[in-house]
C-alpha positions as CSV (number, residue, x, y, z in Angstrom):
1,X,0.0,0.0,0.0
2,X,1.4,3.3,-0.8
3,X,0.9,6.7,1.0
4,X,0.2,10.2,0.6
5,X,3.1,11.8,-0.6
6,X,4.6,14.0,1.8
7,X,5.4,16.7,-0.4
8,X,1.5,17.1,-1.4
9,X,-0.9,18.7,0.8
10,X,-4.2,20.3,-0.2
11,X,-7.5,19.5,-0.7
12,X,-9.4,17.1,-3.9
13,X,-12.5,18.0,-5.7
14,X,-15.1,15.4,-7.0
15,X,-18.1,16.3,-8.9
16,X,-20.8,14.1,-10.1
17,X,-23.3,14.8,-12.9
18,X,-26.8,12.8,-11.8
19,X,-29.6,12.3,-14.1
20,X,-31.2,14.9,-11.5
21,X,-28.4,17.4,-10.1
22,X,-24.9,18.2,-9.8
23,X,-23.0,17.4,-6.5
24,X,-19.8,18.1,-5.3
25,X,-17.3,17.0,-2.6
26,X,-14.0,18.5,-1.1
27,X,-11.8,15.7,0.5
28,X,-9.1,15.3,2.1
29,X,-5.8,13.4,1.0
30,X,-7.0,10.9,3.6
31,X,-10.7,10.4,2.4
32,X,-12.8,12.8,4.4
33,X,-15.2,15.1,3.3
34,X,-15.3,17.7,4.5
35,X,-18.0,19.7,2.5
36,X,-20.5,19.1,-0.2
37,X,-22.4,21.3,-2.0
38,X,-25.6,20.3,-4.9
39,X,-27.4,22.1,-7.3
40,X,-31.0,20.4,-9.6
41,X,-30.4,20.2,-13.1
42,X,-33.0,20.3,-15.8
43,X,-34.6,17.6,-17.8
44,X,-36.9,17.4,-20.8
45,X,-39.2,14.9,-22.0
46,X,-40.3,15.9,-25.6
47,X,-41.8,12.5,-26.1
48,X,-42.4,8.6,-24.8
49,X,-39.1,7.1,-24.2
50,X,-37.4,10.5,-25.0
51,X,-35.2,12.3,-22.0
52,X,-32.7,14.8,-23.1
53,X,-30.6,17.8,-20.7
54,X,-29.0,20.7,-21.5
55,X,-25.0,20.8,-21.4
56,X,-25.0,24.4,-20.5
57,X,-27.2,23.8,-17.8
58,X,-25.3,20.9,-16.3
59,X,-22.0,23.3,-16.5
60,X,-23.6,26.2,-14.9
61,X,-24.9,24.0,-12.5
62,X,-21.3,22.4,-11.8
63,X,-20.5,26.1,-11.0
64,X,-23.1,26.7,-8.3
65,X,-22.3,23.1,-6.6
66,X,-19.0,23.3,-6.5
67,X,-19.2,27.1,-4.4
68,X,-21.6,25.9,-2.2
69,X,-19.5,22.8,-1.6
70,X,-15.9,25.2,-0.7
71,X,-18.4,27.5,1.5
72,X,-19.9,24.6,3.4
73,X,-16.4,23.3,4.0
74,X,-15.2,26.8,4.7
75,X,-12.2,26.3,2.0
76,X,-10.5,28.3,-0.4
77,X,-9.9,27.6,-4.2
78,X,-6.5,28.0,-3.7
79,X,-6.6,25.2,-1.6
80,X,-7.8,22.5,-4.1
81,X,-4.4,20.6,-5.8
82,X,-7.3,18.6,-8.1
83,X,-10.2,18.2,-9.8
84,X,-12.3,15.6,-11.5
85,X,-15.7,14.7,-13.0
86,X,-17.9,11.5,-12.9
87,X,-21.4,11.7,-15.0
88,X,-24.2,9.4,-16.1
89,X,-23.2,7.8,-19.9
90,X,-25.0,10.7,-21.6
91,X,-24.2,11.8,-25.1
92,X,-23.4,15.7,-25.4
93,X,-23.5,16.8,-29.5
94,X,-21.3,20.5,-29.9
95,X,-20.3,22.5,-33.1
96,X,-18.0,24.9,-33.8
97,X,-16.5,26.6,-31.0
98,X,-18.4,24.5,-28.6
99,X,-21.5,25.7,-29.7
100,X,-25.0,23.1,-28.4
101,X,-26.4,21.2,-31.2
102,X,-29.5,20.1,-30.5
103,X,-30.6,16.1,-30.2
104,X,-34.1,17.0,-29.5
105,X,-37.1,16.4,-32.1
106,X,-38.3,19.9,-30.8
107,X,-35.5,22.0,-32.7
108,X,-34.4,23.5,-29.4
109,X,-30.7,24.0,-29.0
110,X,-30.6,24.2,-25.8
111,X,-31.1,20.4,-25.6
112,X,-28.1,18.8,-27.1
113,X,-27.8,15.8,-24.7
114,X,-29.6,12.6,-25.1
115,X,-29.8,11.1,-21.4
116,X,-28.5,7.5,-20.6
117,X,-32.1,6.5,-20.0
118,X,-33.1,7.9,-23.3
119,X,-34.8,4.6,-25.3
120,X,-35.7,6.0,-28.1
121,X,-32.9,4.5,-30.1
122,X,-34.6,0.8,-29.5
123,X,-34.8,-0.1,-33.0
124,X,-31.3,1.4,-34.1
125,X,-29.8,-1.0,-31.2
126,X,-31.9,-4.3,-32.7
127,X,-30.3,-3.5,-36.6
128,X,-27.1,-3.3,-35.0
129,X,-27.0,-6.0,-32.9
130,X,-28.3,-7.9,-35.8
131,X,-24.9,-7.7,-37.3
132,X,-23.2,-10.2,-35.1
133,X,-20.4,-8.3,-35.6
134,X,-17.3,-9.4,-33.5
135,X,-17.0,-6.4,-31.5
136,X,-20.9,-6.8,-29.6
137,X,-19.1,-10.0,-27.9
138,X,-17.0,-7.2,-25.5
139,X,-20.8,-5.2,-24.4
140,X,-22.0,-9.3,-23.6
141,X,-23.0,-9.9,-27.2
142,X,-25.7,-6.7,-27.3
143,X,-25.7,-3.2,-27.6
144,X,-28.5,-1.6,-25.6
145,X,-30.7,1.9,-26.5
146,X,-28.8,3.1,-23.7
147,X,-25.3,2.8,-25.4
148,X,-24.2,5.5,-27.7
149,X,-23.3,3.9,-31.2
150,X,-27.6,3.3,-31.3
151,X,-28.0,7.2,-30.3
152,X,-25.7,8.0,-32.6
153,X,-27.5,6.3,-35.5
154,X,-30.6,7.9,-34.6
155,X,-29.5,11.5,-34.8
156,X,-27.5,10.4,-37.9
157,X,-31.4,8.8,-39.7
158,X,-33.6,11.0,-37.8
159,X,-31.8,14.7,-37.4
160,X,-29.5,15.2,-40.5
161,X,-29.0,18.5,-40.3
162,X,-27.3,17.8,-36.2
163,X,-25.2,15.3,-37.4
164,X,-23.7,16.9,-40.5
165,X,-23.3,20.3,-37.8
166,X,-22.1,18.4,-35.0
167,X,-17.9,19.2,-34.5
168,X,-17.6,16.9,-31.7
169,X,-20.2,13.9,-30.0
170,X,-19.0,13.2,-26.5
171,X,-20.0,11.1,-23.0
172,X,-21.1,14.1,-20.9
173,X,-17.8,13.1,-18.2
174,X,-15.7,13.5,-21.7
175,X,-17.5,17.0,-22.0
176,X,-16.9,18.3,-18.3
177,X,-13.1,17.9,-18.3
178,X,-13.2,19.3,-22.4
179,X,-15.4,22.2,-21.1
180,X,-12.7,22.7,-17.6
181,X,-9.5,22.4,-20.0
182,X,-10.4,23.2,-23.4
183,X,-8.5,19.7,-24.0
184,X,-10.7,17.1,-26.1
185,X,-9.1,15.0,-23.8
186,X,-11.6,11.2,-23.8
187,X,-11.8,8.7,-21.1
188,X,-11.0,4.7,-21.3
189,X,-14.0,3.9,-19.4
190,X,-16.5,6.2,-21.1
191,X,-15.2,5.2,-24.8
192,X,-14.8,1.0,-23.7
193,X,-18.1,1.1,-21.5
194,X,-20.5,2.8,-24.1
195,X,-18.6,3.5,-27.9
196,X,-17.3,0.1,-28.1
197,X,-13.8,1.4,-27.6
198,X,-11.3,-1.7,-27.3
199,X,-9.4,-0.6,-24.8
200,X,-7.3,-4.2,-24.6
201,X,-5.7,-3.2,-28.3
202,X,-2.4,-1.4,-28.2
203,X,-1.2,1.1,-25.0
204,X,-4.1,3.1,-24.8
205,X,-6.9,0.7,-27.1
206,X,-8.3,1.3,-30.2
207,X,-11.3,1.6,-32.7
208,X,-12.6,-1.4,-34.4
209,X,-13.1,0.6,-37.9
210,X,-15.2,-2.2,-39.8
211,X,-17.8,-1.9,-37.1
212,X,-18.7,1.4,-37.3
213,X,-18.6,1.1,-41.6
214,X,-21.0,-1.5,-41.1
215,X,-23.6,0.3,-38.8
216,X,-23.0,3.6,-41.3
217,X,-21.4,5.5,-38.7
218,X,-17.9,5.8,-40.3
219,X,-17.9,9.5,-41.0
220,X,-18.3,9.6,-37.3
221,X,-14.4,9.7,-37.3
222,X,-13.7,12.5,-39.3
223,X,-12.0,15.1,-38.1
224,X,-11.5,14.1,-34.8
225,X,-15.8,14.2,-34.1
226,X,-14.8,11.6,-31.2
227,X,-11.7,12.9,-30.6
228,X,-8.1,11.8,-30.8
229,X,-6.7,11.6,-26.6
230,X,-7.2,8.6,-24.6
231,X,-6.2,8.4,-21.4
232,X,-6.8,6.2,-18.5
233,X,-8.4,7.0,-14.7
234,X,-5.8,9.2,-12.1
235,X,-4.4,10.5,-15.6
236,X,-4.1,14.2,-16.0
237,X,-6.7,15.8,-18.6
238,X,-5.7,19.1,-18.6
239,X,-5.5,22.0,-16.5
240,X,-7.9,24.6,-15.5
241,X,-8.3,27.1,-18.1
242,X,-8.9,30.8,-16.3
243,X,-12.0,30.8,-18.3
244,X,-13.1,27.7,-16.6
245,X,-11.9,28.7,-13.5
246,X,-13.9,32.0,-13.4
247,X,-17.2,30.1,-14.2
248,X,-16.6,27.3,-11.8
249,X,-15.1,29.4,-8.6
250,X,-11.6,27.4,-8.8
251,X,-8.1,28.4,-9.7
252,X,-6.4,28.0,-12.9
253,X,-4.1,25.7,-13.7
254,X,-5.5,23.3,-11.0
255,X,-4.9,19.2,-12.0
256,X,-8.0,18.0,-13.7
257,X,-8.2,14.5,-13.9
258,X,-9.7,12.1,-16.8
259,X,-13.4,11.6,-16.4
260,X,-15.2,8.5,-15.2
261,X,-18.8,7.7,-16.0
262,X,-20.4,7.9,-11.9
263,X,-21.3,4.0,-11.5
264,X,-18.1,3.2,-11.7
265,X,-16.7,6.2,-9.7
266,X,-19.0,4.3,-7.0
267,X,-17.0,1.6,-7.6
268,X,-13.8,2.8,-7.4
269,X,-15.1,4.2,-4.0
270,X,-16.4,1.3,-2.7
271,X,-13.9,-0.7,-3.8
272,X,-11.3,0.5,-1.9
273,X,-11.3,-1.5,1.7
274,X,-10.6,-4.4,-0.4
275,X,-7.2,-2.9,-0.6
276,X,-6.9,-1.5,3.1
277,X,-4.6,-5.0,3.6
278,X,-1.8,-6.2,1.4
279,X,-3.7,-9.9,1.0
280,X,-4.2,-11.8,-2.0
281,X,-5.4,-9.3,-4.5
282,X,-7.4,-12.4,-6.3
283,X,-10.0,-11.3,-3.4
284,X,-11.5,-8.0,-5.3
285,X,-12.2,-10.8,-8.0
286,X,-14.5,-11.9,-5.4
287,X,-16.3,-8.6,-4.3
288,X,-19.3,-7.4,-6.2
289,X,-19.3,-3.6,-6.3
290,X,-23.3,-2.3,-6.2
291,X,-23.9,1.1,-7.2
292,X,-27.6,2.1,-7.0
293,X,-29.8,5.0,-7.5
294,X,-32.4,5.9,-10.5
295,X,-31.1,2.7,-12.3
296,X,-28.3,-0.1,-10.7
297,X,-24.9,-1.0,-11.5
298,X,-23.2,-4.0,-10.8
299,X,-19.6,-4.2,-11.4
300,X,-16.9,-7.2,-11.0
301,X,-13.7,-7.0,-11.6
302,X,-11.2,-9.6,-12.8
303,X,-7.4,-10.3,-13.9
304,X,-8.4,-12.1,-17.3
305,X,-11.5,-11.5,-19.5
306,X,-14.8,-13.2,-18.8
307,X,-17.5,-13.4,-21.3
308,X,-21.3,-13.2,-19.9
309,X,-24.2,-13.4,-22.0
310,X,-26.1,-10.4,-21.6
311,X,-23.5,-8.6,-19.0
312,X,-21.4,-5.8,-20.8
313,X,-18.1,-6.3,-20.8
314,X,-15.3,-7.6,-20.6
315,X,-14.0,-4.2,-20.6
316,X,-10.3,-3.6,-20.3
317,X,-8.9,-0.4,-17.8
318,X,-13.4,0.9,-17.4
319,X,-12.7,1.1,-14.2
320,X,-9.9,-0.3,-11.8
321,X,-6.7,-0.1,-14.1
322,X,-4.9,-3.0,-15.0
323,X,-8.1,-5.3,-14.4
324,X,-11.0,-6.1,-16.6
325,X,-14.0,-5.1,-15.9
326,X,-18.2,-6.9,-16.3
327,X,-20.7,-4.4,-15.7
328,X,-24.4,-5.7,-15.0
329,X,-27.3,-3.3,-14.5
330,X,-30.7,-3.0,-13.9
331,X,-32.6,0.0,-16.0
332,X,-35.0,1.0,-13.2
333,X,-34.2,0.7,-9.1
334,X,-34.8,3.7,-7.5
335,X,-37.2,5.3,-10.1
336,X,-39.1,2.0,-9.9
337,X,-39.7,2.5,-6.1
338,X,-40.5,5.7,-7.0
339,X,-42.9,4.6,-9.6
340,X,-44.5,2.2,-7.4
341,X,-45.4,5.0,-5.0
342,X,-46.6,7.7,-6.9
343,X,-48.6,5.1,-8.9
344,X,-50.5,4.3,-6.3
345,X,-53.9,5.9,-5.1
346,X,-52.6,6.1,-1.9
347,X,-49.3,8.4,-2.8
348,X,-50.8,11.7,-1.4
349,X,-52.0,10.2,1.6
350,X,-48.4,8.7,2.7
351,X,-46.6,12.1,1.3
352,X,-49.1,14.2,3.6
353,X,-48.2,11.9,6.6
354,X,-44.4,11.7,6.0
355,X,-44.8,15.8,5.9
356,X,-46.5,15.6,9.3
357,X,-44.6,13.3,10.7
358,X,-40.9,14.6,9.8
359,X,-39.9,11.3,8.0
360,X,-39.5,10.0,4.1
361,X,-42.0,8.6,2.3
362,X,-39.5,5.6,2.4
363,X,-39.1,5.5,6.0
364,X,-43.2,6.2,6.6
365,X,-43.3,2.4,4.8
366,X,-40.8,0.7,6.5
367,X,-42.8,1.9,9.6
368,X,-45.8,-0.1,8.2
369,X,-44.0,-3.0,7.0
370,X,-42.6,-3.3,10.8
371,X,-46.0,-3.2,12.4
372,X,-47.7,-5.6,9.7
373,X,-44.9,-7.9,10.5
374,X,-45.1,-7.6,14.5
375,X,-48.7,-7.9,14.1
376,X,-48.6,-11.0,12.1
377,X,-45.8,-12.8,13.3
378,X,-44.2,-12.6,9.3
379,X,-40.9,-11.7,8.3
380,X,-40.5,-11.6,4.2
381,X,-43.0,-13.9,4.2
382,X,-45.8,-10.6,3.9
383,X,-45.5,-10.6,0.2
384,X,-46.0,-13.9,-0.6
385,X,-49.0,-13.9,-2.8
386,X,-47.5,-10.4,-4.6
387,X,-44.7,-10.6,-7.0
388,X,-43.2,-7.7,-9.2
389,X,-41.2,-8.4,-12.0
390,X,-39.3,-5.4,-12.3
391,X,-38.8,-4.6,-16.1
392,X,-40.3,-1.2,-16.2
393,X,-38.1,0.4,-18.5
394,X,-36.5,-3.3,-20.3
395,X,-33.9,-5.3,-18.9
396,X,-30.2,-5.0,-19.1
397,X,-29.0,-7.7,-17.8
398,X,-28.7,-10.9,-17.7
399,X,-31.6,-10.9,-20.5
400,X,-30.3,-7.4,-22.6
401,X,-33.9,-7.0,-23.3
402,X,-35.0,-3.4,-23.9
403,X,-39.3,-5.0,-24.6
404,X,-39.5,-6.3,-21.3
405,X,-41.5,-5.2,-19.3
406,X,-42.7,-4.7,-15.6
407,X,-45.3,-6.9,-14.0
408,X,-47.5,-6.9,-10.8
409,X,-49.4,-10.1,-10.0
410,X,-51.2,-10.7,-7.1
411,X,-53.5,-7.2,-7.4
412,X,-56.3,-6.5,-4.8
413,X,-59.0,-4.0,-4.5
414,X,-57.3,-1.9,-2.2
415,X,-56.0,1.5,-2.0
416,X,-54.7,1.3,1.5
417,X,-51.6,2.5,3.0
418,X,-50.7,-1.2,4.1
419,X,-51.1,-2.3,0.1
420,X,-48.6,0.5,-0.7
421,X,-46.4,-0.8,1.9
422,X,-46.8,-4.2,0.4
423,X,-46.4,-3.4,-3.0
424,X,-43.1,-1.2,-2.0
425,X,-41.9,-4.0,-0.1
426,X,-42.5,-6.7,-2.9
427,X,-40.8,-4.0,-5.5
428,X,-37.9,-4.3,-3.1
429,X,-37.5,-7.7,-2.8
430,X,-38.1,-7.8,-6.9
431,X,-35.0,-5.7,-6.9
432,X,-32.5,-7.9,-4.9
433,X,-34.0,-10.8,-7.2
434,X,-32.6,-9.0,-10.1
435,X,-29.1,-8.5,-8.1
436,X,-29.7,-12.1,-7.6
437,X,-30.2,-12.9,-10.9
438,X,-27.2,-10.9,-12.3
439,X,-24.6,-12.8,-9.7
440,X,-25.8,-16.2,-11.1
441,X,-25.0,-15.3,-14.2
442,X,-21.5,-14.4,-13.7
443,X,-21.3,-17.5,-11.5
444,X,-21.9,-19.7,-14.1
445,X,-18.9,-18.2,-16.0
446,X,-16.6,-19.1,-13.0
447,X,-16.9,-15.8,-10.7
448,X,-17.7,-16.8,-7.0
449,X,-19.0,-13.5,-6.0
450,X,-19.2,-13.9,-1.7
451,X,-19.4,-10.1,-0.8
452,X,-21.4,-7.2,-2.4
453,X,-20.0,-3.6,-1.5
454,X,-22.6,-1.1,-2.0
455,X,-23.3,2.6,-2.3
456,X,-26.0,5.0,-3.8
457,X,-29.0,5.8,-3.0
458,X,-30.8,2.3,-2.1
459,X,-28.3,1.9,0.8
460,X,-29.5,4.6,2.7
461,X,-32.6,2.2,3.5
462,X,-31.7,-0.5,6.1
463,X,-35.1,-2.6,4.5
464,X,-33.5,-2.6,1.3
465,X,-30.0,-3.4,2.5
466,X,-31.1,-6.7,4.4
467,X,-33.4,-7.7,1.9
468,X,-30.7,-7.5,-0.6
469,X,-28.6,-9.8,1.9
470,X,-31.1,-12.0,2.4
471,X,-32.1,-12.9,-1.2
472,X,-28.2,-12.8,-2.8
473,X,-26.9,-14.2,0.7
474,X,-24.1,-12.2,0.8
475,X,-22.7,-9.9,3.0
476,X,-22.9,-6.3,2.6
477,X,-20.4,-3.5,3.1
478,X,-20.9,-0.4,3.4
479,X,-18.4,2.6,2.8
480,X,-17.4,4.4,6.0
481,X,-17.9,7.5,3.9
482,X,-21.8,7.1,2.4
483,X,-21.1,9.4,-0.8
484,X,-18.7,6.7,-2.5
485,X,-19.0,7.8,-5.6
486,X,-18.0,11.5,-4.9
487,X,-15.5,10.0,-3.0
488,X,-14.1,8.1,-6.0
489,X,-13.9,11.3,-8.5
490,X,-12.3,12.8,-5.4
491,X,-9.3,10.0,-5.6
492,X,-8.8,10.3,-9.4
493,X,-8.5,13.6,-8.7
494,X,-5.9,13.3,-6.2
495,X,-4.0,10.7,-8.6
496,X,-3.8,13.1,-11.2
497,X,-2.5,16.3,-9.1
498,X,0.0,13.9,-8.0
499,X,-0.3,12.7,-4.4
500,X,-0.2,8.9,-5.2
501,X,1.6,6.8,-7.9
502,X,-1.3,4.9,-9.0
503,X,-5.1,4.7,-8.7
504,X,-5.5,1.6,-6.4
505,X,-3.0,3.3,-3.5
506,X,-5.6,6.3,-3.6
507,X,-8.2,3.8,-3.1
508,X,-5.9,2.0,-0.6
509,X,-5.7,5.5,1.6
510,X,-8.6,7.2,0.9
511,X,-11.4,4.9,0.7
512,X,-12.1,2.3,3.5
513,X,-15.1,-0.4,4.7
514,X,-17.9,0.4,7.5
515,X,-21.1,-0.8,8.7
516,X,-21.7,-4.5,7.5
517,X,-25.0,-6.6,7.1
518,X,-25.0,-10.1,7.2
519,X,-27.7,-12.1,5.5
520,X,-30.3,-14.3,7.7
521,X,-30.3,-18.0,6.5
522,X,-33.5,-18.7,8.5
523,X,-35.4,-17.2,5.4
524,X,-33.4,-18.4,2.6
525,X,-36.1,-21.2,1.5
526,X,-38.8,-18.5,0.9
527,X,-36.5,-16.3,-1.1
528,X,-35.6,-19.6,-3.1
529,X,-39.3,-19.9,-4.0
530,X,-40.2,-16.7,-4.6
531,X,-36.9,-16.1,-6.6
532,X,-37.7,-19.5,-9.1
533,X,-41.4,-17.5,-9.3
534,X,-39.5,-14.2,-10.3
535,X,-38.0,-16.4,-13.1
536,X,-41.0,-17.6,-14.2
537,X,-42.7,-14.4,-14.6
538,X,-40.5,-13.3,-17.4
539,X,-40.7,-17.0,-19.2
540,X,-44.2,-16.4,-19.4
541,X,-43.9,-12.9,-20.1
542,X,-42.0,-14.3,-23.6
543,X,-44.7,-17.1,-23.9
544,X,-47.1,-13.5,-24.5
545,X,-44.8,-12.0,-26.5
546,X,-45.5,-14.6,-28.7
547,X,-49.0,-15.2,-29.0
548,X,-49.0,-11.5,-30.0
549,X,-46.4,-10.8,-32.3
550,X,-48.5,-11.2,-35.3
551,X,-51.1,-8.4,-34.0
């Protein structure tokens, strides 16, 4: 393990571009945070399927977080040695000069970024992944809608006019440090995770040219419209350009760090206990790293490349460098919850007592859940005769399956606060089963995964925690610091202005394990049966399809 350097001292910035807001952290050398500061950003929905932002918005935004973040930790610019970005795998279209280009059916300018849980680009996906071409087998043999070669094909067919204006297409981390340094400077996990970047090929990876002739996207490399710069995580970007500086409330010059799409900052975040001792490092191979929040991330790491049907990857240097990566996901977690509740006749009646009563709307239904189960003498066993399959907005993995869909069986005529809870609680469980589902697959590829590390914003609810314990049966750790993924932009930050050699001894010093939750084996036979009837629901789901795919 290797320490701070002496000769650095300061303070690390890490800022993370949600689908909703832009947060930033200030850490110490050591890991601690000692301010944070977040600002809402805006989204637009000009049709079904269709989400799009505004770059400008997310920068200005950046801005604002980042100030409140120095005044809540009562620091000074001059104080921050380093800088970095994480953001959801969005795809930001600029002219000349920077200039927005709009992606939006509407015309408007303004929006110019197509959001990572944008579908629209279903169909593009289907025509390229029915080229079989070599390169799909690195994303587990399919691209989804969510990737950007389908997005990109869509502006191409559907807005000629952006695509022939377009200077430069880039994954909206890509465009915060190209916005902070003025350096089109691109990142080996946003370009392997979501461009089909091989980042195994050569020093720094390269571009598989026949695949992008074949899906008519080849004039996508002319002059340098996806750049020319790769670099890896804890490499330098650039510096702070005064301009940049001005707009953000930083100083100029200050070490930006390459970009990293913000699941797998989580990762790197939480990540890091599994270096706090020098053991066998085979043991990361063995740790799950869960990121959740509007959608889920699972991410496992290992020394050779591991092919998974339906699990993107194996991507070389996405996120811990050196090691390949498998990224799992599930397209709706928290904004399925959310769903769930505001679905629900009952909604205004639980957000009018949480008001009253000081609490979350989360924490209102755990209160129910208890009482139901005190009062009946039930654990998990309360949801027994309700099942949710939880493809609300498709699957993406282990099925890559953007025409799934969500499912609710076991319906009553009742709009009671209890049913809420019960539904809520059956969503939950739903959701573990898909975490579930996700570590099977990889275990049937060889990966023995024993321990999930977890951070976002599901792990801030001690129901979904244990029920995730209970229905994987692995342990759960939990980062002494809760914003991981901050935390994470915050190390790559500190790698790049110089304060350690390498990414993993940032991780080593600066991130570290907390609270764990063990899972309890007396209800491991319901889960079993409930998790075979989870299965089930999507065979017969496909049995549907089916029947009506002449109609």
């Amino acid at each position: 393990m290797k320490a701070v350097r002496q000769e650095k001292k300061g303070l690390v910035l890490g800022v993370d571009v949600g689908t909703g807001s832009v947060r930033a952290g200030v850490f110490t050398l050591r890991g601690k945070m000692l301010g944070m500061g977040e600002h809402p950003i805006q989204i637009f929905r000009p049709a079904p399927n269709f989400a799009e932002q505004s770059s400008e918005d997310i920068w200005s935004g950046a801005g604002k977080a980042i100030r409140k973040c120095l005044k809540s930790a009562a620091a000074g610019a001059e104080q921050v040695i380093g800088i970095s970005f994480d953001a959801t795998c969005s795809l930001v279209a600029l002219g000349e000069g920077g200039a927005p280009v709009t992606v939006s059916p509407t015309g408007n300018h303004e929006q110019n970024v197509i959001v990572w849980m944008d579908h629209r680009a279903i169909g593009q996906a289907d025509r390229i992944n029915a080229t079989g071409h070599p390169v799909l087998k690195y994303v587990g043999g399919k691209l989804s809608p969510e990737q950007e070669p389908p997005k990109l094909l869509w502006i191409k067919e559907n807005l000629p006019r952006s695509w022939a204006k377009t200077a430069k297409f880039l994954d909206l981390a890509d465009f915060m440090t190209y916005k902070a340094t003025g350096k089109d400077t691109r990142s080996l996990c946003t370009l392997v995770c979501k461009w089909t970047y091989l980042g195994h090929k050569g020093r720094f990876g390269d571009w598989d040219l026949s695949f992008f002739e074949k899906i008519d996207l080849a004039d996508l490399f002319i002059n340098s419209r996806v750049g020319e710069a790769v670099r890896s995580m804890g490499a330098v970007a650039g510096r702070l350009s005064p301009q940049a500086a001005k707009e953000l409330g930083l100083s100029a010059g200050t070490a930006v760090g390459v970009g990293i799409i913000d699941a797998h900052a989580g990762g790197l975040g939480v990540l890091g206990s599994a270096y706090e001792a020098e053991t066998d490092e085979s043991a990361i191979e063995r740790v799950l790293a869960l990121i959740g929040g509007t959608s889920s991330c699972h991410m496992a790491t290992t020394s050779r490349p591991v092919f998974v049907k339906g699990v993107w990857g194996p991507y070389y240097g996405a996120m811990v460098p050196g090691k390949w990566l498998l990224e799992g996901g599930q397209s709706a977690t928290g904004a399925l919850i959310d769903h769930i509740i505001a679905d629900s006749a009952a909604s205004r009646q639980l957000s009018e007592r949480a008001k009253g009563e000081g609490k979350t709307s989360y924490e209102i239904l755990n209160d129910i859940i208890q009482r139901l189960k005190k009062s009946q003498k039930k654990g998990p066993e309360l949801t027994k005769d309700l099942h949710v399959l939880p493809y609300f907005h498709g699957n993406r993995s282990p099925h890559a399956d953007p025409y799934a869909r969500g499912a609710i069986d076991g319906l009553i005529l009742e709009a009671s606060l209890e049913n809420l809870a019960l539904r809520y609680y059956a969503a939950v469980q739903a959701i573990a089963y898909g975490t579930r589902h996700i570590i099977e697959a990889l275990g049937r590829k060889g990966l023995s995964i024993r321990k999930i590390h977890a951070c976002g914003g599901g792990t801030k609810n001690p129901l979904w925690l244990q029920e995730h314990a209970d229905i994987t049966g692995c342990s759960i750790a939990l980062p002494s610091e809760p914003e991981a993924m901050l935390l994470g932009t915050a190390l790559l930050a500190a790698t790049a202005a110089g304060a350690f050699e390498q990414v993993t001894d940032a991780m080593a010093v600066m991130s570290r394990s907390g609270k764990h939750i063990d899972p309890d084996p007396a209800v491991k036979s319901f889960h079993d049966a409930k998790y075979g009837i989870f299965k089930k629901m999507y065979l017969q789901q496909l049995e549907s399809r089916e029947i009506m795919s002449e109609f």
